[in-house]
Structure formats: structure tokens, C-alpha cells
N, C-alpha and C positions, 0 to 999 in steps of 0.2 A: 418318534412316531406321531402322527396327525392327532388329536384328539377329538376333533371336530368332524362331522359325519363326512360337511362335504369334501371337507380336506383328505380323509380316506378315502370318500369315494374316489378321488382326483389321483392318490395313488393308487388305487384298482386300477383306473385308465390310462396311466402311465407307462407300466406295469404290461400291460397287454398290447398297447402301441408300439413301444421298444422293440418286443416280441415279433409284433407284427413288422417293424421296421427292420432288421437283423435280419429277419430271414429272408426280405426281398433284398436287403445291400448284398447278401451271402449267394443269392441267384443269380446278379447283377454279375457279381466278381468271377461265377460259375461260368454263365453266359461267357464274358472277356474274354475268358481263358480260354475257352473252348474256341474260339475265333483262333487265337493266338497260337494253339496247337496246331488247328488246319494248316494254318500259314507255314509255318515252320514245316510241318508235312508234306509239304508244297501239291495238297489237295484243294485245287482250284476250286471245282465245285464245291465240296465238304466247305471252305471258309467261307463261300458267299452266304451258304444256306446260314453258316452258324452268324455271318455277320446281322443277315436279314434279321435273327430271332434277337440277338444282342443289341440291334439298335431300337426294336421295340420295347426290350426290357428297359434299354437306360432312358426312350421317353417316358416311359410309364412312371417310372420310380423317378424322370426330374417336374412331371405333373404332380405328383404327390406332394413335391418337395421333402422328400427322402434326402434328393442330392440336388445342388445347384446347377439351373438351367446352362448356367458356362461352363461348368462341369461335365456334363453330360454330351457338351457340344465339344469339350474338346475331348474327352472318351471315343464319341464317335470319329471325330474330322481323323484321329491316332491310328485309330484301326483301320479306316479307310484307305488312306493313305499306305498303312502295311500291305492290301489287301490289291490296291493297284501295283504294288512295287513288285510283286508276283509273276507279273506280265513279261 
């Protein structure tokens, strides 16, 4: 455990960061999914809309650097790719 104020305070902010991070990686993977259900339903429209919301999620959280930008880019190029193979 820190003994030092700012060393505590540092874990305060740690602590609530994680929190804050976890819960948008766990939206992220909600979002995917939800893409990847459409698909598989073969609900054309249903996966566009779900794709639209899913690749804002994954820029949002690869600007935070939550997840890395090549990450994120290949998340989207995956799902795209699913999404045209539909057709």
C-alpha cells in the first residue's frame, strides 16, 4: 500500500481509470457482437445500423487509447468485410 499522499492519490486514479476503461472495452465487445448477431441473422439493415454504431464505439475508445489504432482498424476492416459478404 502507497504511504505517500501522492502515491495514494495515484492509486485513487488508477482505480477509477480501469473502471472507467472495462466498462467502455465491455461496450466495445457489446457493440461487435451485436454487429455479428445481425449478420449471422442475415438482418441487412439490423447490421448496417449495428455496424454504424460499432465503428464509432471502436474509434472513440482507439482515441482514448483504450485499444490500439491497428487494432481498432482491423476490428472494423473484420466486420466490414462480414458485412459486405452478405450481399
Amino acid at each position: 500500500m502507497a504511504n505517500i499522499a501522492s502515491a495514494k492519490k495515484a492509486a485513487r486514479q488508477a482505480v477509477k481509470r480501469r473502471a472507467r476503461n472495462m466498462a467502455q472495452r465491455s461496450a466495445l465487445r457489446t457493440a461487435i457482437k451485436d454487429v455479428r448477431k445481425a449478420i449471422a441473422a442475415g438482418d441487412k439493415a439490423a447490421a448496417k445500423a449495428a455496424f454504424q454504431q460499432s465503428v464509432s464505439k471502436i474509434d472513440s475508445i482507439a482515441d482514448k487509447d483504450i485499444m490500439h489504432k491497428n487494432t481498432a482498424a482491423r476490428h472494423k476492416s473484420r466486420l466490414a468485410v462480414a458485412l459486405k459478404a452478405m450481399a
